[in-house]
TORMAR-901995 format. One record per residue (C-alpha): chain; z, x, y; residue in three letters. Coordinates in steps of 0.02 Angstrom, whole numbers, m for minus. Layout:
<nodes>
NODE  chaine      up    east   north  residu
NODE       A       Z       X       Y     ALA
...
</nodes>
This chain:
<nodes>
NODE  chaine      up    east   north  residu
NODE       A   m2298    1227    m240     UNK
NODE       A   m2327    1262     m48     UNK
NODE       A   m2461    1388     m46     UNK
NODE       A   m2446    1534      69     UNK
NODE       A   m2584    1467     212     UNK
NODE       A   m2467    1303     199     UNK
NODE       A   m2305    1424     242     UNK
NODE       A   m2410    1504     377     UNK
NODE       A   m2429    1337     454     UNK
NODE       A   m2255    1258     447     UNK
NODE       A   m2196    1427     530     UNK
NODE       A   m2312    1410     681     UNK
NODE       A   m2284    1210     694     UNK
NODE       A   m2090    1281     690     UNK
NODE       A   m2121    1407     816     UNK
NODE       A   m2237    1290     932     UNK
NODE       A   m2074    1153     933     UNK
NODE       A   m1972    1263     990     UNK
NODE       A   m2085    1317    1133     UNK
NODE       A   m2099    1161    1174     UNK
NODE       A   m1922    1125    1184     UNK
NODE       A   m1895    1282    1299     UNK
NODE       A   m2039    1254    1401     UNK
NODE       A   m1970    1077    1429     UNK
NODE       A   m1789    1148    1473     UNK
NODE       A   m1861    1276    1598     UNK
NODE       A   m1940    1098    1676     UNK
NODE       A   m2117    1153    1652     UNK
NODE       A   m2152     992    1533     UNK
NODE       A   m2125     803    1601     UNK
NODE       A   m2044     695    1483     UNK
NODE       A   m2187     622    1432     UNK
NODE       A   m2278     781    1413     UNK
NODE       A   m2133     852    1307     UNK
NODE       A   m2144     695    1180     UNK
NODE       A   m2331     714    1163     UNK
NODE       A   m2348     891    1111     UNK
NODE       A   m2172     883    1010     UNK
NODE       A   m2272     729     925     UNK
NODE       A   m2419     838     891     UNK
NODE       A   m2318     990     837     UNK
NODE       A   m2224     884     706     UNK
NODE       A   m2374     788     658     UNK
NODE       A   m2472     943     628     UNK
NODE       A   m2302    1002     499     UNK
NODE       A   m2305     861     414     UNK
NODE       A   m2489     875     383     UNK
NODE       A   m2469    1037     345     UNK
NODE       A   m2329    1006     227     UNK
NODE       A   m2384     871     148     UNK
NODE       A   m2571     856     155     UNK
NODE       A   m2552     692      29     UNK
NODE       A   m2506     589     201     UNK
NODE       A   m2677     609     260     UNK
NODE       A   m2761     545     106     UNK
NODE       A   m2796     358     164     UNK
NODE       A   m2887     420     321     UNK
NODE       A   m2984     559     229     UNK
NODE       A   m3053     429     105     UNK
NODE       A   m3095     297     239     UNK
NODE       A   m3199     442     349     UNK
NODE       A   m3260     482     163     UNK
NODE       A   m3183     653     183     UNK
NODE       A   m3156     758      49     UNK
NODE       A   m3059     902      60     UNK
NODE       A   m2910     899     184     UNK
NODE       A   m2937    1077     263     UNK
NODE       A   m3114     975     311     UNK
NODE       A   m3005     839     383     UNK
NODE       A   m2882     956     473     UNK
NODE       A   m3025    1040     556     UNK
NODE       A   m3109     884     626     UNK
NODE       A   m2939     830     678     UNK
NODE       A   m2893     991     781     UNK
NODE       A   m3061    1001     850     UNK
NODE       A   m3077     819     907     UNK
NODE       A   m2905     827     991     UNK
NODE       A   m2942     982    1063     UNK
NODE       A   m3092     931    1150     UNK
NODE       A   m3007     779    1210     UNK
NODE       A   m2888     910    1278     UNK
NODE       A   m3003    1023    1371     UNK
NODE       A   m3101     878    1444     UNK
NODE       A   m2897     790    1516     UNK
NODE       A   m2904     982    1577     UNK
NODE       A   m3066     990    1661     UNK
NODE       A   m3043     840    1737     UNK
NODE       A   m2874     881    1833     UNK
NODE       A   m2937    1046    1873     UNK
NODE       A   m3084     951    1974     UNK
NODE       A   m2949     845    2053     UNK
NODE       A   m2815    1010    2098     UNK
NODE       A   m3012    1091    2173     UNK
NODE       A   m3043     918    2257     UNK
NODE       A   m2871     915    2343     UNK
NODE       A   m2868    1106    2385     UNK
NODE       A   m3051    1087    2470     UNK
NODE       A   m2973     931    2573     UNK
NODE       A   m2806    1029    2632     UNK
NODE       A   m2922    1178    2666     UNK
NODE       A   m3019    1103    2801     UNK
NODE       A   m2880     995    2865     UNK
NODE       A   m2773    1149    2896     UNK
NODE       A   m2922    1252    2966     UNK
NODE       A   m2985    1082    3105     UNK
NODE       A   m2787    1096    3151     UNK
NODE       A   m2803    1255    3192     UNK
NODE       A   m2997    1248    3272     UNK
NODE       A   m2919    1113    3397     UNK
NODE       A   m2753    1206    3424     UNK
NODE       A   m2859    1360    3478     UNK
NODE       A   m2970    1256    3582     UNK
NODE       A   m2820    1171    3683     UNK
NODE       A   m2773    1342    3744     UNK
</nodes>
């Protein structure tokens, strides 16, 4: 029997797929970026739908209940997420600062010429 938390999160696995897939389309995903959050949306259903899967992993971590082990999980991959974020944020900053004072020396010595 799929209890009604378990419904709730097929539907938003469902509904995050399909983002993906029109996110993708509208050519805001990469290939590769489209594959690895379509791999986490249907990995997060099939957990979801059949917790059972996860049993092997939960007993080797000694983890008891799976809502325990589906926190950890979404937690751990989350921070790996914000800190991939973080990180090309400091490179986009680290690029921006560079252009910024190449653009405004171009102009400094353009002004100076006249």
């Amino acid at each position: 029997m799929i209890a009604g938390v378990q419904i709730i999160g097929i539907l938003f696995s469902l509904v995050m797929i399909y983002l993906t897939y029109v996110y993708y389309k509208r050519g805001n995903y990469s290939v590769k970026s489209f594959f690895l959050w379509l791999a986490v949306w249907i990995g997060t259903l099939v957990l979801i739908g059949r917790p059972e899967t996860a049993y092997g992993v939960m007993e080797a971590l000694q983890i008891e209940r799976t809502a325990d082990f589906i926190v950890m999980a979404g937690f751990t991959f989350f921070s790996v997420v914000i800190f991939h974020m973080y990180v090309t944020v400091k490179k986009t900053n680290q690029k921006t600062e560079e252009l910024v004072r190449k653009i405004a020396t171009q102009k400094s010595s353009s002004k100076k010429k006249k």
